[in-house]
Backbone as JSON Lines, residues from 0, in Angstrom:
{"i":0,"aa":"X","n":[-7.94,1.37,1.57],"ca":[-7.53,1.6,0.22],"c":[-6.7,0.42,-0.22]}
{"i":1,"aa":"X","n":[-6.52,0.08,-1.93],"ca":[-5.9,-0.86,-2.17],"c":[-5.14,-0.85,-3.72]}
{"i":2,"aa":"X","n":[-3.88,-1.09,-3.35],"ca":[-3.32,-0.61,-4.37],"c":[-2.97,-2.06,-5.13]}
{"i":3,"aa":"X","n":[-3.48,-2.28,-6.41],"ca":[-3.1,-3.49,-7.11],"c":[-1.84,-3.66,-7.76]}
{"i":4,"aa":"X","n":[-1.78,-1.93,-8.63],"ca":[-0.43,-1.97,-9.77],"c":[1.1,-1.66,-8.69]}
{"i":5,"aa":"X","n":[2.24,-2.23,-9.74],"ca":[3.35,-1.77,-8.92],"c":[4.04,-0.91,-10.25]}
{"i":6,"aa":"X","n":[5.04,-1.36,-10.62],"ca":[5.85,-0.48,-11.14],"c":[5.59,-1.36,-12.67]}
{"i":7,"aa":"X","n":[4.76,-1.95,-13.05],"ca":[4.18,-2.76,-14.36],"c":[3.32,-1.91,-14.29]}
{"i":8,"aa":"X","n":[2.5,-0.76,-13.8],"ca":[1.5,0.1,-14.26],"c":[1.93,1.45,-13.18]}
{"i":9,"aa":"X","n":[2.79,2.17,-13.47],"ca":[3.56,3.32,-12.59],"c":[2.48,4.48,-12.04]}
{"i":10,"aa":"X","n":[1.72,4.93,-13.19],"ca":[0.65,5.9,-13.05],"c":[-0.38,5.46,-12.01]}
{"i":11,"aa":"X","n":[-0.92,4.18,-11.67],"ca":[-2.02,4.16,-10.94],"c":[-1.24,3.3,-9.9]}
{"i":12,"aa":"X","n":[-0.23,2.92,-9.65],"ca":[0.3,2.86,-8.63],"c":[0.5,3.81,-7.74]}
{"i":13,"aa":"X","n":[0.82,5.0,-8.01],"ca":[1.39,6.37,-7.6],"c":[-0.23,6.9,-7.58]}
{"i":14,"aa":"X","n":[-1.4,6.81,-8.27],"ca":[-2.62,7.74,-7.75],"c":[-2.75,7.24,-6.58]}
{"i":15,"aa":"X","n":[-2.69,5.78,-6.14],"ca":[-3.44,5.03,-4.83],"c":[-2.37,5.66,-3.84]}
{"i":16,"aa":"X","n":[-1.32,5.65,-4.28],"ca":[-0.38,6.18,-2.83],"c":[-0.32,7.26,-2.32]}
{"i":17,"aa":"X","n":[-0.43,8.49,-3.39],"ca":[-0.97,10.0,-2.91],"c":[-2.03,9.99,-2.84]}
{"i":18,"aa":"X","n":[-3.93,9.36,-3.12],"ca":[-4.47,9.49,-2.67],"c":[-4.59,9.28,-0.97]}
{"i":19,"aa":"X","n":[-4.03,7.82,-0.63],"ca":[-3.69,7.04,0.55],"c":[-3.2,8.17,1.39]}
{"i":20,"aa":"X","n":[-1.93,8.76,1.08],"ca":[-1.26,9.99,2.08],"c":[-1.72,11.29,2.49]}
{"i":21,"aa":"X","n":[-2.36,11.26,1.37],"ca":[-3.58,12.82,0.82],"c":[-4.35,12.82,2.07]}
{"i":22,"aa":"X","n":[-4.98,11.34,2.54],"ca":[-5.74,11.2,3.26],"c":[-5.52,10.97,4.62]}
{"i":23,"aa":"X","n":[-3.92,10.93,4.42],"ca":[-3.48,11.11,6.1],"c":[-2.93,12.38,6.7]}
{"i":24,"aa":"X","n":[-2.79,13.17,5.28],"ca":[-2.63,14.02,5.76],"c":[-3.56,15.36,6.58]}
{"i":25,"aa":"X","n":[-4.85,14.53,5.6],"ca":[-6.01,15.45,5.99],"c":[-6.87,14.65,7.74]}
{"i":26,"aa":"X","n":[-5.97,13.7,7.75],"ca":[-6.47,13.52,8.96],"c":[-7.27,11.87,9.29]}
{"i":27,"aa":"X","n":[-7.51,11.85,8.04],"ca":[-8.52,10.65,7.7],"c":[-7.58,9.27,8.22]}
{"i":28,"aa":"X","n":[-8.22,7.97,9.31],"ca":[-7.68,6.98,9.15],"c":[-7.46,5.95,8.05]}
{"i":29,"aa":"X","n":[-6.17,5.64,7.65],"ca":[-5.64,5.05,6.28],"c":[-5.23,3.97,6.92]}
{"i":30,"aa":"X","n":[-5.95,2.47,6.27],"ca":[-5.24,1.42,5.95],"c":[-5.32,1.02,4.33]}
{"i":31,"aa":"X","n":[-3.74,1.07,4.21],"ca":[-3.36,1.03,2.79],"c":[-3.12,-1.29,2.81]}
{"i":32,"aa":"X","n":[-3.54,-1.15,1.74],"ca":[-3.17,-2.87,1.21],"c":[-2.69,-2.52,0.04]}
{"i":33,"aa":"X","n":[-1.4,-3.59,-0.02],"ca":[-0.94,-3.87,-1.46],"c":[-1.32,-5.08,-1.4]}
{"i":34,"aa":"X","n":[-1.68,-5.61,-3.1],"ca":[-1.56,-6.99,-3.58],"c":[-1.0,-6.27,-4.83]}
{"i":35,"aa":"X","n":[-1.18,-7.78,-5.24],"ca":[-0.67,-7.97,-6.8],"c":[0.96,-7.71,-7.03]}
{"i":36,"aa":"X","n":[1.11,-6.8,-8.28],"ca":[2.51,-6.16,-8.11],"c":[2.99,-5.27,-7.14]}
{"i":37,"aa":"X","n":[1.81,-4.97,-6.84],"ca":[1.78,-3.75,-5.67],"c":[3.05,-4.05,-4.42]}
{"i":38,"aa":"X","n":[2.94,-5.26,-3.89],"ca":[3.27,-6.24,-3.37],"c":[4.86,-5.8,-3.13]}
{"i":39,"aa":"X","n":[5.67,-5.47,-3.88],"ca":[6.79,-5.1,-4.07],"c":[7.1,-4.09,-3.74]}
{"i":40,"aa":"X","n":[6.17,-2.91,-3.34],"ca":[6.51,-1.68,-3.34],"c":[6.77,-1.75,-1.52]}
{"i":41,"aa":"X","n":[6.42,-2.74,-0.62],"ca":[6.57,-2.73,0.7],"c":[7.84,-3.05,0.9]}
{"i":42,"aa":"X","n":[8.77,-4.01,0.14],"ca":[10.32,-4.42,0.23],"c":[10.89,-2.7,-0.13]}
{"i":43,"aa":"X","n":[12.06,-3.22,0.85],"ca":[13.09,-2.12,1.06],"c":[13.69,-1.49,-0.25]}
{"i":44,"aa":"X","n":[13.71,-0.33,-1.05],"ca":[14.23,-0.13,-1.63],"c":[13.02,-0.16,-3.16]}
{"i":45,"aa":"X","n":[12.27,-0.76,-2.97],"ca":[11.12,-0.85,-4.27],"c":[10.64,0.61,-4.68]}
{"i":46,"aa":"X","n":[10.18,1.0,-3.55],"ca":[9.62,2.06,-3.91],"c":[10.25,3.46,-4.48]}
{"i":47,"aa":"X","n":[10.88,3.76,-4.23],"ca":[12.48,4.37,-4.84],"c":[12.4,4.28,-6.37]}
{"i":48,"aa":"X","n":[12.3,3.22,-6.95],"ca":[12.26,2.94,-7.86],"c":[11.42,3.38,-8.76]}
{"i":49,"aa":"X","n":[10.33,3.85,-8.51],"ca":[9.01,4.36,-9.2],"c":[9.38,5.34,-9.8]}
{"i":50,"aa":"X","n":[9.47,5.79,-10.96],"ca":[9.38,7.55,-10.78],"c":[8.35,7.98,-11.99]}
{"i":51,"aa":"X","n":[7.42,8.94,-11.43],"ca":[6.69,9.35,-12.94],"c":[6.77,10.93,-12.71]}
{"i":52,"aa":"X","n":[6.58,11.11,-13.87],"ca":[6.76,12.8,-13.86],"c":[5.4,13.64,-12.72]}
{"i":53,"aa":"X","n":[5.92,14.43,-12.55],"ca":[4.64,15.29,-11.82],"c":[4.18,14.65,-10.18]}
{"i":54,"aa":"X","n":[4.49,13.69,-10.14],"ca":[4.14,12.33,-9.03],"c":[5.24,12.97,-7.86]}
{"i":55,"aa":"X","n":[4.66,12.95,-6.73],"ca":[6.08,12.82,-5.51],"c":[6.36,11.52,-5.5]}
{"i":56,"aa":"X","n":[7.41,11.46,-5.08],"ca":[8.21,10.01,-4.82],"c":[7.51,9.11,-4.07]}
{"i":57,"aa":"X","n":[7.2,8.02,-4.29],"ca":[6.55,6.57,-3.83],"c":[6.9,6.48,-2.68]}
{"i":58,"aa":"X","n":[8.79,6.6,-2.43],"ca":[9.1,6.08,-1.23],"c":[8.48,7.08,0.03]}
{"i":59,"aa":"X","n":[8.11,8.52,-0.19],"ca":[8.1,9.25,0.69],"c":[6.46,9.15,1.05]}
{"i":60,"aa":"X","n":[5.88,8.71,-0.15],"ca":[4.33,8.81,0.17],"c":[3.86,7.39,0.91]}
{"i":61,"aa":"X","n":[4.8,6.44,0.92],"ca":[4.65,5.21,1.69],"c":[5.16,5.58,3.2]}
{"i":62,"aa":"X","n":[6.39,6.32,3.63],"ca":[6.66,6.72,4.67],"c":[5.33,7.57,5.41]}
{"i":63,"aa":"X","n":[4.48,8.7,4.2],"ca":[4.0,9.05,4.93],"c":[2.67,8.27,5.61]}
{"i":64,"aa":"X","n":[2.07,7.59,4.51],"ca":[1.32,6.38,5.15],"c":[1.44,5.79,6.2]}
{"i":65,"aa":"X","n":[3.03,5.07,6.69],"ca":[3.19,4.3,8.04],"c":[3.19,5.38,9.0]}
{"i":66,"aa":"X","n":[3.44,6.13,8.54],"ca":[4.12,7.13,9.65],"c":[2.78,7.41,10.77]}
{"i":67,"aa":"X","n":[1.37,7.29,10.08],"ca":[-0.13,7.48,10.88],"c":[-1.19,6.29,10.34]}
{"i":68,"aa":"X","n":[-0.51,5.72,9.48],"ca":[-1.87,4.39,9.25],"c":[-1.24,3.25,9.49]}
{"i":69,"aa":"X","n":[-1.73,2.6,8.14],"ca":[-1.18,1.15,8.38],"c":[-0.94,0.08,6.97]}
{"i":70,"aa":"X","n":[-0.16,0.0,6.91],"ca":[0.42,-0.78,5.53],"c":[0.18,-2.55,5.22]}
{"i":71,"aa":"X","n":[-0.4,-3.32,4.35],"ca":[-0.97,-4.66,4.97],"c":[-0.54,-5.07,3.14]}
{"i":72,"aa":"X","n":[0.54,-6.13,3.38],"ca":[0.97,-6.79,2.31],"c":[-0.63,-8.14,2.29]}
{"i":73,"aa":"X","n":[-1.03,-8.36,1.43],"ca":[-2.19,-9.7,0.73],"c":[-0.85,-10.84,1.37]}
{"i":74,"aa":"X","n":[-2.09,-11.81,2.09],"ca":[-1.23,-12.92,2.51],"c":[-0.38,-13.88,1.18]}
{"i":75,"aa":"X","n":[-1.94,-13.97,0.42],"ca":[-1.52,-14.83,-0.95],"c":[-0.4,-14.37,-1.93]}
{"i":76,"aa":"X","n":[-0.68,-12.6,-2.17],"ca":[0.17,-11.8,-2.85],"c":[1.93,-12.23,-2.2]}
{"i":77,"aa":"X","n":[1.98,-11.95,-0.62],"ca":[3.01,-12.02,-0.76],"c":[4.08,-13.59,-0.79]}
{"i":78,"aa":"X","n":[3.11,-14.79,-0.19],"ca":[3.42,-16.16,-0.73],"c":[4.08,-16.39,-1.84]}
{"i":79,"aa":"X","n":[3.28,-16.2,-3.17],"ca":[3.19,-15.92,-3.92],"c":[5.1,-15.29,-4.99]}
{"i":80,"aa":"X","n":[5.09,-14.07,-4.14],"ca":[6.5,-13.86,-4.7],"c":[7.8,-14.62,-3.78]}
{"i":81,"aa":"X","n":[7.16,-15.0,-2.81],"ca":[8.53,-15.88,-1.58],"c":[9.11,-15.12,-0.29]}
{"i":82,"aa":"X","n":[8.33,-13.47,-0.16],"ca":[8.25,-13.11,0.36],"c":[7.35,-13.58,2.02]}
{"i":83,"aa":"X","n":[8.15,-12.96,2.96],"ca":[7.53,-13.1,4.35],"c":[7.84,-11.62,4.88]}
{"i":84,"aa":"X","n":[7.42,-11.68,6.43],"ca":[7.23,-10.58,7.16],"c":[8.44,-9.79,7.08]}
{"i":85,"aa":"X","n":[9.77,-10.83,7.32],"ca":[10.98,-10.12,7.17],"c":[11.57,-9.52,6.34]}
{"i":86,"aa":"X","n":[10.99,-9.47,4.77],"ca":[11.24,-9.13,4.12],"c":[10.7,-7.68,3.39]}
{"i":87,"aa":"X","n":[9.95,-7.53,4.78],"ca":[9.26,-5.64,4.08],"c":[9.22,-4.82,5.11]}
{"i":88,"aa":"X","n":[9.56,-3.75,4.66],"ca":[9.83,-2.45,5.24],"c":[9.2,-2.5,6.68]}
{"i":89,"aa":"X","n":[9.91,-2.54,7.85],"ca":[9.44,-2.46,9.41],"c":[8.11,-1.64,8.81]}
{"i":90,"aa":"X","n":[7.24,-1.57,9.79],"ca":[5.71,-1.9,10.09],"c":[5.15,-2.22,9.07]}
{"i":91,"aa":"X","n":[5.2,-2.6,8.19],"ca":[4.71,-3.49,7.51],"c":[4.17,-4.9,7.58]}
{"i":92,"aa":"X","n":[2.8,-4.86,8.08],"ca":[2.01,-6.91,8.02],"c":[1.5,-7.6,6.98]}
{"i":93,"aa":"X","n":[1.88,-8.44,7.16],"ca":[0.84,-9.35,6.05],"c":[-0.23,-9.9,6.33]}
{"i":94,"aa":"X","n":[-1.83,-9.92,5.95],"ca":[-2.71,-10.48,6.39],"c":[-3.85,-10.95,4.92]}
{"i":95,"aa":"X","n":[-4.62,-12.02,5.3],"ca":[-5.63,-12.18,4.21],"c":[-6.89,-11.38,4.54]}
{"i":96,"aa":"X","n":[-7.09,-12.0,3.35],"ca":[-8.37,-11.28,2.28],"c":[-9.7,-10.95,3.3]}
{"i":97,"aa":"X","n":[-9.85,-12.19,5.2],"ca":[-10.72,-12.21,6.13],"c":[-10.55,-10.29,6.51]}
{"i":98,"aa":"X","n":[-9.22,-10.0,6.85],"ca":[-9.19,-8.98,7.49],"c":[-9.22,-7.79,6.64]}
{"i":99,"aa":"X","n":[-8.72,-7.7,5.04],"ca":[-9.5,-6.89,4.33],"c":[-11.14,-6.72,4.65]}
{"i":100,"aa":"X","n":[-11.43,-7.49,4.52],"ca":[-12.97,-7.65,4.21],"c":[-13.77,-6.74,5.81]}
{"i":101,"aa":"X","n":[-13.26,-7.54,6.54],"ca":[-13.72,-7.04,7.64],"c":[-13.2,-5.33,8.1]}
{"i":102,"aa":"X","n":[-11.95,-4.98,7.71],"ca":[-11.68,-3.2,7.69],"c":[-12.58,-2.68,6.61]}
{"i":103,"aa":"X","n":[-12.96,-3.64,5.12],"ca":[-13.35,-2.65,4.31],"c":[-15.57,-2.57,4.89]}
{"i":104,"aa":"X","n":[-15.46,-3.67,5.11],"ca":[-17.16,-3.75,6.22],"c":[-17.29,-3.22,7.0]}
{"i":105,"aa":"X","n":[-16.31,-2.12,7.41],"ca":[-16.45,-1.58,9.34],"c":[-17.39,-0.53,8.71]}
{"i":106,"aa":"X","n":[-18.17,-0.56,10.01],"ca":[-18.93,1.2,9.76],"c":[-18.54,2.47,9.6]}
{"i":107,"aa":"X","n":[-18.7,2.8,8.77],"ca":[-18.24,4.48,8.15],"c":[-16.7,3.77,7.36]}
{"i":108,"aa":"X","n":[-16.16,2.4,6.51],"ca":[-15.44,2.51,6.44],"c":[-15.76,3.11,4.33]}
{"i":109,"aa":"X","n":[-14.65,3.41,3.64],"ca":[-14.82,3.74,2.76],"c":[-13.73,3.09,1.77]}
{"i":110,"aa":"X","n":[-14.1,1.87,0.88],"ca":[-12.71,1.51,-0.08],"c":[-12.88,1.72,-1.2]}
{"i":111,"aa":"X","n":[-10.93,2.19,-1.38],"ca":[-11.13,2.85,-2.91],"c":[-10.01,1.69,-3.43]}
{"i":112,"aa":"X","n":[-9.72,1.71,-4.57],"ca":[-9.36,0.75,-5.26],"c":[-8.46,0.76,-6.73]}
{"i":113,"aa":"X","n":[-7.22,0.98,-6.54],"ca":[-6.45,1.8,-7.73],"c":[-5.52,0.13,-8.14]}
């Protein structure tokens, strides 16, 4: 799954992250990617920040994500803001667009795209 918007588009930031958790909760293996603004929501304290009505909280639906998948900041995305590894939420990696490509090519894999 891949979440583009951050808190410059709140609503479809927050569908990709409860879909993402939705899906860990049901069991399904989740690797979540941020790019874009998205990008921000992996630093400490970003996600907190979100709030839309009706929505659970960002920060808790990102916890629940690491907590059984796997969280993958865009190499370029996070360059880009001056960000590095140290700068986002423990288990949190950064990798390019090769290793997207290749999780979203695996067999039986399925990407959605908010």
């Amino acid at each position: 799954m891949k979440v583009t918007a951050g808190l410059d588009a709140p609503e479809r930031c927050a569908q990709g992250f409860t879909v993402a958790a939705t899906a860990v909760a049901a069991g399904f293996a989740v690797s979540l990617w941020l790019t874009g603004e998205a990008t921000w929501m992996a630093t400490p304290g970003r996600a907190a920040e979100l709030e839309l009505a009706h929505a659970a909280p960002l920060d808790e639906l990102l916890s629940a994500v690491l907590a059984s998948g796997s969280v993958t900041v865009c190499t370029q995305c996070a360059a880009r803001r001056g960000l590095d590894v140290a700068d986002l939420i423990d288990g949190v990696r950064i990798a390019g667009a090769a290793s997207f490509v290749d999780e979203a090519m695996a067999d039986g894999a399925q990407a959605l795209v908010y």
